[in-house]
VOGU-3710 file (C-alpha; in Angstrom, 3 decimals, decimal comma):
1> xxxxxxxxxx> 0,000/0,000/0,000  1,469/3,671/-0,464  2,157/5,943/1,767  -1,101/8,082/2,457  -1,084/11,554/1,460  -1,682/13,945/4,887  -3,455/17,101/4,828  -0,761/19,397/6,294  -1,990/22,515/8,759  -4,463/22,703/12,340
11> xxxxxxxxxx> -7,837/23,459/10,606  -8,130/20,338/8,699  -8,518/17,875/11,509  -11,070/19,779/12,817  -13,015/20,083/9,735  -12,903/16,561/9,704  -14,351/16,109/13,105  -17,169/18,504/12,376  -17,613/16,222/9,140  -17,335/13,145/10,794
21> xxxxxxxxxx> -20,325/14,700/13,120  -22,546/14,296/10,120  -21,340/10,622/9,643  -21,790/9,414/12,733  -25,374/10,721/12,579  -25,580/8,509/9,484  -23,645/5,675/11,166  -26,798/5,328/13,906  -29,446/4,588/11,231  -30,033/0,853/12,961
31> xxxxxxxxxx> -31,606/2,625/15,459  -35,001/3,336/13,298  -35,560/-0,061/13,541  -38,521/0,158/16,076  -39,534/2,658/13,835  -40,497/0,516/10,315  -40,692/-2,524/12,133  -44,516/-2,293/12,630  -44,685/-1,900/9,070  -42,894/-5,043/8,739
41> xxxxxxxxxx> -45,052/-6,972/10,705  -48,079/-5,633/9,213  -47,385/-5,790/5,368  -45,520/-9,112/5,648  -48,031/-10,799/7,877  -44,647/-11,759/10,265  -45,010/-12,937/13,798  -43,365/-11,724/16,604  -40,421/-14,172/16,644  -39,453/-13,727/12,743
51> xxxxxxxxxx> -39,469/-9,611/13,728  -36,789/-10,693/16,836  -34,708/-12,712/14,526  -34,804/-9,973/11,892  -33,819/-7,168/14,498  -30,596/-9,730/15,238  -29,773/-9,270/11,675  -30,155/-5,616/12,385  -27,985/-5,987/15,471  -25,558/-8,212/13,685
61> xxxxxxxxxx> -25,389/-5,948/10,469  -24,182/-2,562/12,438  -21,452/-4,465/14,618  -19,870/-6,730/12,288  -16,748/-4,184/11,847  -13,912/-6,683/10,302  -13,596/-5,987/6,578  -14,371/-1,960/7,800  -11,234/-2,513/10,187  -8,882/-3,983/7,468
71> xxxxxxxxxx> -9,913/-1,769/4,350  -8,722/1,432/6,797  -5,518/-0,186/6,836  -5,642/-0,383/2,869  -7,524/2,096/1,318  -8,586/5,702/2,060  -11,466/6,731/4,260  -13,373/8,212/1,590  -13,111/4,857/-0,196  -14,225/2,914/3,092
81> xxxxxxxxxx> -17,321/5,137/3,445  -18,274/4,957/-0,417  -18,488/1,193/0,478  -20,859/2,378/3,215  -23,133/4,622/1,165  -23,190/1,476/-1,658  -24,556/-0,729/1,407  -26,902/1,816/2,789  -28,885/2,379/-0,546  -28,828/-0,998/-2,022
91> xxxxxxxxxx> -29,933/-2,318/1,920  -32,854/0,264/2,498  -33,749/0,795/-1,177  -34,940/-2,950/-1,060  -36,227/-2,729/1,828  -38,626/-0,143/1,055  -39,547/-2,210/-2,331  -40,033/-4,977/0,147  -42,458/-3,255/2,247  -43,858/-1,013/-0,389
101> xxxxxxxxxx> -45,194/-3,887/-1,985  -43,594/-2,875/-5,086  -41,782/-6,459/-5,330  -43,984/-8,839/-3,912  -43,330/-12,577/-1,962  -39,960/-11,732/-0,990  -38,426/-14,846/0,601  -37,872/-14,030/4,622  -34,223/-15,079/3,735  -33,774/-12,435/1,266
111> xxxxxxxxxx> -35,320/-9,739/4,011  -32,453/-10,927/7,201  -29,740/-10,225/4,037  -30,839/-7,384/3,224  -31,432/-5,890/6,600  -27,763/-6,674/7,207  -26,464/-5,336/4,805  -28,183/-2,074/4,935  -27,290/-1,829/8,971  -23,718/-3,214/7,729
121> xxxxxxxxxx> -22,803/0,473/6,446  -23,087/1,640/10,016  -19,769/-0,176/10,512  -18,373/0,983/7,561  -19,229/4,775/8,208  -18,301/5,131/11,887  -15,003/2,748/11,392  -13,509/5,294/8,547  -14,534/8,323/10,748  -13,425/6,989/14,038
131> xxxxxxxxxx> -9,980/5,466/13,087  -9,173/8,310/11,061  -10,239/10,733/13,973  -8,095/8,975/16,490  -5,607/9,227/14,191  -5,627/13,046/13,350  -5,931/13,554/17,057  -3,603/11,052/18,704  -3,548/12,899/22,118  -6,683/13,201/22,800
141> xxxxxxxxxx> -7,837/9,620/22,027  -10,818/9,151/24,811  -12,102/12,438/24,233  -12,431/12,154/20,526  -13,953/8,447/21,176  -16,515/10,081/23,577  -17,506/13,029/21,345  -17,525/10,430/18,347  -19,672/7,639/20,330  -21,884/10,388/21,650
151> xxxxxxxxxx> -22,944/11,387/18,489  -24,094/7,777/17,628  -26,082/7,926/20,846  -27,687/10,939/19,477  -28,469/9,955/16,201  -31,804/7,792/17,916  -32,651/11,008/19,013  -32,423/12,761/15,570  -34,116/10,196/13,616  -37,019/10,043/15,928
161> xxxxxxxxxx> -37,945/13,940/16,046  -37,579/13,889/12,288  -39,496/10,557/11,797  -41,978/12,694/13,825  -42,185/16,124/12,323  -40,690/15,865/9,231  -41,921/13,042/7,882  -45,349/12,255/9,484  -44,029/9,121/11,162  -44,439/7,180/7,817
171> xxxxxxxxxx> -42,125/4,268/7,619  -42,053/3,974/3,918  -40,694/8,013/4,026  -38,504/6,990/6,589  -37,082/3,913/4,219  -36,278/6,173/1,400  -34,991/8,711/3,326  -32,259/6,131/4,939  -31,919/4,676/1,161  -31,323/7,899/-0,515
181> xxxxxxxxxx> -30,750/10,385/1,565  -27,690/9,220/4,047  -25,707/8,071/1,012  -26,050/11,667/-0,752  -25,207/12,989/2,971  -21,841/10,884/2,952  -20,817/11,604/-0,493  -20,830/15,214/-0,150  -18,808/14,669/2,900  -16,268/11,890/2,272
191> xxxxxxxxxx> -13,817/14,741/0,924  -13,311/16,079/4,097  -12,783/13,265/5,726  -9,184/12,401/5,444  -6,067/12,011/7,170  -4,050/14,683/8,359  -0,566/15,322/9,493  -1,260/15,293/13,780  0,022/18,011/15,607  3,782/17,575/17,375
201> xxxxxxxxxx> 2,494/18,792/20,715  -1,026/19,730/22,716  -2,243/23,165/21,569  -2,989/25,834/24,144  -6,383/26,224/22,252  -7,174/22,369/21,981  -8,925/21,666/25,402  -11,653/25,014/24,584  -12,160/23,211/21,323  -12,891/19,998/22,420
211> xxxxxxxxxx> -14,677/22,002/25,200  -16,763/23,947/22,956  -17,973/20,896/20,936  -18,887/18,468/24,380  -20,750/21,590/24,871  -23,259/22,279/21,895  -23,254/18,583/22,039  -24,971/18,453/25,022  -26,984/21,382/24,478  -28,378/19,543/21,149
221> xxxxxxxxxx> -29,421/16,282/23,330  -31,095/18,321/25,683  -33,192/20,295/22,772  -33,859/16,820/21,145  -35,116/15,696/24,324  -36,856/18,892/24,901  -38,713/18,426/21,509  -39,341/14,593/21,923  -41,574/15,147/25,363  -43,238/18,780/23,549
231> xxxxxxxxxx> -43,959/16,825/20,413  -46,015/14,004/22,799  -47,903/16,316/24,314  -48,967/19,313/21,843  -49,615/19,420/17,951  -46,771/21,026/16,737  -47,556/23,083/13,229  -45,754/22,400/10,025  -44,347/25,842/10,320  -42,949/25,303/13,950
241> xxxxxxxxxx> -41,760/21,795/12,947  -39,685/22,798/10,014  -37,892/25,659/12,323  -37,448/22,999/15,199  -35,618/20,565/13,004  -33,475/24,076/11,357  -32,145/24,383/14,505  -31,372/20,882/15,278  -29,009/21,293/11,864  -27,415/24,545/12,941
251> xxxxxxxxxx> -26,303/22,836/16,618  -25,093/19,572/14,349  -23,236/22,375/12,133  -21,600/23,971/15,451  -18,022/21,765/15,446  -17,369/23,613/12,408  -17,367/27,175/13,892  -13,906/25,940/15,443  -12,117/25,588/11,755  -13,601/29,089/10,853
261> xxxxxxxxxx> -12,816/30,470/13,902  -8,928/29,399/13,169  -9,251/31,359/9,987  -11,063/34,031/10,746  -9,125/34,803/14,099  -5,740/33,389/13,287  -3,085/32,911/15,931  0,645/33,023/15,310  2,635/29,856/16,144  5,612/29,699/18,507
271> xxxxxxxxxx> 8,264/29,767/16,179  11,463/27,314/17,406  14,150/24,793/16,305  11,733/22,366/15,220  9,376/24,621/12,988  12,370/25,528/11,193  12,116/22,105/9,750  8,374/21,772/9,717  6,650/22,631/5,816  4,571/25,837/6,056
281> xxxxxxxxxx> 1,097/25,741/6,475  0,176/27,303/3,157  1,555/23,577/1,857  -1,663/21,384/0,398  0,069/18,682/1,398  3,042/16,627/2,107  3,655/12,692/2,008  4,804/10,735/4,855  3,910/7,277/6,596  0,420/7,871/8,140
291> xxxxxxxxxx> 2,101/6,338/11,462  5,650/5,706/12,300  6,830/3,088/14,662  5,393/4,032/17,720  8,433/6,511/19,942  9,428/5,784/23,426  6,151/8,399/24,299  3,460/6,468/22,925  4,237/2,980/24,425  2,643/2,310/28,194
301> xxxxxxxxxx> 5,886/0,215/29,772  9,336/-0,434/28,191  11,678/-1,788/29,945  15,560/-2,701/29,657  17,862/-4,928/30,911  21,960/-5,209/31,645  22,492/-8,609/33,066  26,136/-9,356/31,602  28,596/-8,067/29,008  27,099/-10,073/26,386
311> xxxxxxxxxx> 23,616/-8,469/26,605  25,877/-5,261/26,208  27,861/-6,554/22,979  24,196/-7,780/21,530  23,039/-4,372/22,002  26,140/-2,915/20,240  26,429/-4,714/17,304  22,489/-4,182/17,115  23,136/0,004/16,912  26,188/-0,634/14,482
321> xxxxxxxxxx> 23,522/-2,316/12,474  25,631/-5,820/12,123  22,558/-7,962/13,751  18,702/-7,321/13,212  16,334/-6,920/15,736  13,219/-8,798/15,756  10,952/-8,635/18,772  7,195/-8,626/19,516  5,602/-5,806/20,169  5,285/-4,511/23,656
331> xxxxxxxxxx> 2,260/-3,153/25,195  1,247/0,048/23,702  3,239/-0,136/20,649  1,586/-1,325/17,460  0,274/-4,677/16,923  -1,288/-6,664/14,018  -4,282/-8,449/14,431  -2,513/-11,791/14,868  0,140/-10,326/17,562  -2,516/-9,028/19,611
341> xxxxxxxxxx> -5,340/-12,033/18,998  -3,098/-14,498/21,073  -2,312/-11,681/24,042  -4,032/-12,077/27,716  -5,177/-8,471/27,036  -6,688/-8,663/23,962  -8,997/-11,204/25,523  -9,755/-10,136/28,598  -10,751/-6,647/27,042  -12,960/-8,308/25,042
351> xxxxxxxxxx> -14,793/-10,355/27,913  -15,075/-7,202/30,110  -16,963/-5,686/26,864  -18,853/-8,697/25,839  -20,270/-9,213/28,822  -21,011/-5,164/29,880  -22,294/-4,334/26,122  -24,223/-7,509/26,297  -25,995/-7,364/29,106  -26,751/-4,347/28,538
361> xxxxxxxxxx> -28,521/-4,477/25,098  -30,194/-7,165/26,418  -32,303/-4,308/28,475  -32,181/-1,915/24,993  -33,665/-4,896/22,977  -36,539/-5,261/25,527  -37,392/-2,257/27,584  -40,268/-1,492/26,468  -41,741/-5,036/27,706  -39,908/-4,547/30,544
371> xxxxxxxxxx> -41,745/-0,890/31,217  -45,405/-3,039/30,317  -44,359/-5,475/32,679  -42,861/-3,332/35,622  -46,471/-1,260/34,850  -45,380/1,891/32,799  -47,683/3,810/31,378  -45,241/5,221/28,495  -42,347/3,537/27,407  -41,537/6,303/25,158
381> xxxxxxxxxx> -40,381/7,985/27,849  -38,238/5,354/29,028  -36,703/4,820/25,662  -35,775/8,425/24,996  -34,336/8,696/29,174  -32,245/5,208/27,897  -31,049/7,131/24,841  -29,949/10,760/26,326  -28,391/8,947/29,538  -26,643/6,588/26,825
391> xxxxxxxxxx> -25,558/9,831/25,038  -24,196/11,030/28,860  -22,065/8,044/29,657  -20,438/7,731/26,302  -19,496/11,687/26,182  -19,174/11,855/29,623  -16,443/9,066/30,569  -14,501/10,139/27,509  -14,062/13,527/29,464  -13,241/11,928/32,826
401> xxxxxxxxxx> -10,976/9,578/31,712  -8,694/11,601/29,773  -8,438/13,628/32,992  -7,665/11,021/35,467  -5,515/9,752/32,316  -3,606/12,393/32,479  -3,925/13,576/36,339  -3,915/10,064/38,431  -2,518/7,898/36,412  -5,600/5,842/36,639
411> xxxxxxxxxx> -6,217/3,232/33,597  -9,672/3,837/31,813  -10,187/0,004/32,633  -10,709/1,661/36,371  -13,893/3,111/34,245  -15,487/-0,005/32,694  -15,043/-1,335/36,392  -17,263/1,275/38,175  -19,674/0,844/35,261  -20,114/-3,213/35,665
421> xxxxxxxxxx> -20,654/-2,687/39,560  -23,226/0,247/38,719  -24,778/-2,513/36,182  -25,173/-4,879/38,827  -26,892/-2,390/41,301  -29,146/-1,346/38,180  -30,092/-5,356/37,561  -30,831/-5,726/41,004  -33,508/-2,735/41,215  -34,784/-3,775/38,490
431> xxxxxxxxxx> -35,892/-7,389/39,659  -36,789/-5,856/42,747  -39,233/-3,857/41,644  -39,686/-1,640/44,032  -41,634/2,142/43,810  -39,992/4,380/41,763  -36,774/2,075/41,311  -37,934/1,719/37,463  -36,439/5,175/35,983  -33,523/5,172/38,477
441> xxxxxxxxxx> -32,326/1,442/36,516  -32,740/2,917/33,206  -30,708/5,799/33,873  -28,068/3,968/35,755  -27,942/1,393/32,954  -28,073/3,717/29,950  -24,957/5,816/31,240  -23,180/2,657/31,904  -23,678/1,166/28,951  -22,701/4,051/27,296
451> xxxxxxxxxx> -19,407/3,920/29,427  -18,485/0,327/28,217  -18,617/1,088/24,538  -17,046/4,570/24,941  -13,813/3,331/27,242  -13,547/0,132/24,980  -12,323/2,399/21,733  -9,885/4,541/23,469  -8,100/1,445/25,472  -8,388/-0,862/22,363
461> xxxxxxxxxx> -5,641/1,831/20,872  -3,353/1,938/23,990  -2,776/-1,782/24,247  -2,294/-2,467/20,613  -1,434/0,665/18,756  -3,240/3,194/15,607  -1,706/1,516/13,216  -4,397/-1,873/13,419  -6,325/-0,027/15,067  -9,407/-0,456/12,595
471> xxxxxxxxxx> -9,442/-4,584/12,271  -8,619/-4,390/16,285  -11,735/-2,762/17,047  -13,795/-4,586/14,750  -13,107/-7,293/16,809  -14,169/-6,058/19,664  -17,579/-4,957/18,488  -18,759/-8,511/17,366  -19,155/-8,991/21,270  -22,031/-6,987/21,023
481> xxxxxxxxxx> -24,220/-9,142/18,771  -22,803/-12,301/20,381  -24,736/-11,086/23,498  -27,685/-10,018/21,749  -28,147/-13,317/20,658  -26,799/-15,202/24,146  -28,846/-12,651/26,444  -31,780/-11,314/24,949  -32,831/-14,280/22,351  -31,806/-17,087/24,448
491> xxxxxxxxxx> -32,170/-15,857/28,001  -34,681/-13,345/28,115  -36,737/-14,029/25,079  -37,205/-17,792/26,341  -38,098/-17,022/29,902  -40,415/-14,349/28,770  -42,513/-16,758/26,684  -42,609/-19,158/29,598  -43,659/-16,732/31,952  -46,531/-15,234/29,693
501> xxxxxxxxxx> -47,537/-19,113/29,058  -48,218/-19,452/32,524  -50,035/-16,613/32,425  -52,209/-17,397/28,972  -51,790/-14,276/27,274  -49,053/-13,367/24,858  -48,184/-9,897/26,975  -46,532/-10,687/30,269  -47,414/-8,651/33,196  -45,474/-7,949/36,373
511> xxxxxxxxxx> -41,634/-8,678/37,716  -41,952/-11,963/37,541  -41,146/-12,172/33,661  -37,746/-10,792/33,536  -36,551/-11,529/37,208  -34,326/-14,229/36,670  -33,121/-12,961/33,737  -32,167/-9,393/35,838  -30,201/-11,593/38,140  -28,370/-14,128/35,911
521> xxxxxxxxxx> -27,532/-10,415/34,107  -26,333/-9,224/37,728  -24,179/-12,447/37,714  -22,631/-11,805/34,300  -21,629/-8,329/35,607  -20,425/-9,436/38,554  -17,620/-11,592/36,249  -17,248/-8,491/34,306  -16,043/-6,669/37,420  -13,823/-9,380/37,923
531> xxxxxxxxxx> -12,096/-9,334/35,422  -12,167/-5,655/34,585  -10,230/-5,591/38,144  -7,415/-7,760/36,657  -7,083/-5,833/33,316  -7,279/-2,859/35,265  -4,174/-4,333/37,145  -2,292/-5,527/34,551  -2,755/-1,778/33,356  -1,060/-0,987/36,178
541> xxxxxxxxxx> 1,439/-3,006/37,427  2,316/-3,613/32,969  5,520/-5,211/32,705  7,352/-6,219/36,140  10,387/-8,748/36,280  10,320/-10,490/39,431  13,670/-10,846/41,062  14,983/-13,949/42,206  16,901/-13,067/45,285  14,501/-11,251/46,801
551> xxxxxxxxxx> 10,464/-10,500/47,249  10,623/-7,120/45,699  9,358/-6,704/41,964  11,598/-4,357/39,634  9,424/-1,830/37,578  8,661/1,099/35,458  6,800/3,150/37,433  3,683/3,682/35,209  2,499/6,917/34,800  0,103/8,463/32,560
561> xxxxxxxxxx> 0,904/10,657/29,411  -1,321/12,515/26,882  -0,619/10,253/24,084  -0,832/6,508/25,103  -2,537/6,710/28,662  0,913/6,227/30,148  3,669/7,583/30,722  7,207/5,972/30,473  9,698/7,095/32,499  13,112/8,419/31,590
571> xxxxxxxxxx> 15,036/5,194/30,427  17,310/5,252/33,714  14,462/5,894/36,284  14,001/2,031/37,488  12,561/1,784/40,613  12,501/-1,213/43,542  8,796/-1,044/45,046  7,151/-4,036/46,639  3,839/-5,645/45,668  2,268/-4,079/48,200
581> xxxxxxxxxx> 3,193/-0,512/47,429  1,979/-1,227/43,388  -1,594/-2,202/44,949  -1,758/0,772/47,487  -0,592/3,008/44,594  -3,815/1,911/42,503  -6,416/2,005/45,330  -5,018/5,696/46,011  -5,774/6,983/42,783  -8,969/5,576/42,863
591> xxxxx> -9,958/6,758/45,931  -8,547/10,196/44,461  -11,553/9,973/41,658  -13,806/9,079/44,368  -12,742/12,469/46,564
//
């Protein structure tokens, strides 16, 4: 593959991250499935079970990420998301002859494939966007992640209020507007999407940037919230709807004040030794390797050892370049998919997500059984408080961690930790259905589960490295339909029939119908927590060479850095610290968060 040609200068990563904005909104569109599925059910005469095994496909179709994750390796982004704009209108354009009726008798086969595929260019879109993000901003990984994944959250949020005012809450509108209108959408914005030469250093200016955009990103959840609970309760006029929906544009169009800020308001760059040989910004472009081996800043632990005078003359002829080095790569520095599928890491990151992100859209799939069964009188409601907490703990714990990142040296593992125990304190209200205990769940669970899929993104790239990034965290999202199928089909689908059998009547009522399933869910957190804890101390503790003569451990101290999460020390600084003072060194940052 050739090098990759960067787009030299500070205002085009940021145009790219208002672009990518747009995407993302695109790269939610498996969320409208609630919203045609009726239609589905109606037209096609299908029973309730082929509609759950057709929203698996859905499931299945946005989180399969693998070919998404190996074409960013290989091709540009704005090749990866033509792929996704192919997918989107050749998935939704046949689903809407489907349902139209315009081809009739089409095999219930033919609908699962299609529905994947169409949900299928979700992957596609937010893979191109986020790798190449994380990439363009390589210092700021979790809080690009957050504002990225937040986005997604809100895109539920955007299709809804204009599946209800602008398009009259028809599903066959709603089908070609997903067929032919996200494609055109992500054409005219695939140019701006691209890689970009990263900046050397943290800009003064980059933190009220990223500030600004958290910002009108909340602001925009809150107004889409705002119009969700207005629009159930009042008639809203075509005139009122059409200038509620121009100002949900103009708040998704707010990232890009920051890029015309920079040119309106320019401000002059410290000039020193190293801008001398820097290009000048005027310069279109310049060609370099989109990522260099990884430098002694971006890896979490390296460490080196002197045992004899051999080791020494190794080392020597090594730097005089008469023997090659070949070694693994270390945590933090840059590994293929094959180097980091057979690492302890690798698989314990993806258990702790599997079995968060699982359980958790185990409650998504279902909670609006859940709120008939727990006796709520509008699961709208529940959905869209769900949706905007979901929105909160993805944005939000990209913010926090960065900080204690950066300020505690505190992993972001620490993170998906605090969110399995909240899970299993949110399971357990749930099944005990107590007063009131029904709205407190649902917001616990929807900002944890935004947590887990938020934290996973950032931490995938600190353990293995940008330059895999993309096929690494493909992996990763396939646990997500594993435990839609596990959890909700399997589990809670099964015991819900049961239950309603015993009652006679195809609608379950009370707490009895998802109570085991809330506390075999409390159980599979309660494993996640587990071994969260261990990656978490792994994290910390990294790469420590036990010494033989005595009970001490010899170590890097780990710290934490802007770039990678950690911070390596100066390649002399070894320290001698006991077990005991790693262990008290983790639970004191931690109880630093907590105060």
């Amino acid at each position: 593959m050739p090098s990759p040609v960067l787009k030299a200068g500070s205002r085009p990563p940021w145009v790219g991250l208002g672009a990518a904005v747009w995407v993302q909104i695109a790269a939610g569109n498996a969320y409208n499935f609630p919203l045609y599925s009726p239609l589905l059910k109606s037209v096609l005469g299908y029973n309730q079970m082929q509609l759950t095994i057709l929203g698996v496909a859905n499931d299945i179709g946005e989180s399969v990420a693998l070919l998404p994750g190996i074409a960013c390796n290989k091709f540009p982004p704005w090749a990866v998301l033509l792929v996704g704009c192919v997918l989107c209108f050749f998935g939704y354009g046949v689903l809407w002859l489907a349902v139209s009726e315009t081809v009739a008798s089409m095999p219930y086969i033919m609908l699962f494939i299609t529905i994947l595929i169409a949900t299928n260019s979700n992957a596609w879109f937010g893979t191109a966007v986020l790798v190449t993000n994380m990439r363009n901003f390589p210092l700021s990984r979790g809080t690009v992640a957050g504002i990225l994944k937040g986005y997604i959250g809100i895109s539920a949020a955007v299709y809804t209020v204009v599946y209800s005012l602008v398009l009259k809450e028809s599903s066959l509108n709603l089908l070609i507007f997903l067929a032919l209108g996200l494609p055109v959408l992500c054409l005219a914005l695939m140019y701006f999407v691209r890689p970009c030469t990263p900046a050397s250093g943290e800009e003064s200016s980059e933190h009220g940037h990223f500030l600004f955009t958290q910002v009108f990103s909340v602001v925009l959840a809150i107004y889409l919230l705002i119009i969700t609970v207005v629009n159930q309760m009042i008639s809203l006029s075509h005139a009122v709807a059409y200038i509620l929906i121009a100002i949900v544009v103009l708040l998704l169009l707010s990232p890009l004040a920051i890029p015309l800020k920079m040119t309106l308001f320019p401000v002059r760059a410290r000039i020193d030794s190293s801008d001398q040989l820097a290009p000048p910004e005027g310069d279109a472009t310049q060609t370099d390797p989109l990522l260099t081996p990884s430098p002694s800043g971006t890896n979490l632990v390296r460490f080196h050892e002197a045992d004899d005078f051999s080791d020494l003359e190794t080392l020597l002829a090594i730097g005089e370049g008469a023997v090659k080095e070949k070694r693994r790569p270390k945590r933090g520095e840059d590994f293929n998919f094959q180097e980091a599928f057979i690492k302890a890491d690798f698989w314990l990151l993806w258990s702790v997500y599997f079995l968060g992100v699982g359980s958790g859209v185990t409650v998504l799939n279902n909670l609006s059984q859940i709120g008939v069964a727990l006796g709520s009188d509008d699961t709208t409601i529940l959905l869209s408080l769900f949706s905007f907490c979901n929105f909160v703990g993805r944005l939000g714990s990209g913010v926090v961690s960065e900080h204690f990142v950066k300020k505690n040296t505190l992993p972001r593992t620490f993170w998906m930790t605090c969110a399995h125990i909240l899970m299993i304190l949110s399971f357990i209200l749930y099944a005990s259905d107590l007063s009131g205990t029904l709205y407190v769940a649902t917001t616990l669970l929807g900002i944890c589960y935004g947590v887990q899929y938020s934290m996973m993104v950032p931490t995938v790239s600190e353990l293995f490295g940008l330059k895999h990034f993309g096929i690494n965290y493909g992996f990763m999202l396939i646990g997500n339909p594993i435990g839609a199928v596990l959890f909700s089909v399997l589990l809670a689908g099964n015991l819900y029939d049961a239950e309603a059998a015993k009652q006679g009547t195809s609608t379950c009522i009370g707490a009895d119908c998802f109570r085991i399933t809330f506390l075999v869910l409390a159980g599979v957190c309660g494993l996640g927590t587990v071994l969260s804890i261990i990656l978490t101390v792994r994290g910390v503790l990294s790469v420590c060479l036990q010494v033989q003569s005595t009970d001490d451990w010899r170590c890097y101290h780990v710290m934490t850095s802007s770039r990678s999460g950690f911070m390596e020390p100066s390649s002399t600084e070894v320290i001698q610290i006991t077990r005991e003072h790693i262990y008290l060194q983790l639970i004191s940052a931690a109880f630093s968060v907590m105060l």
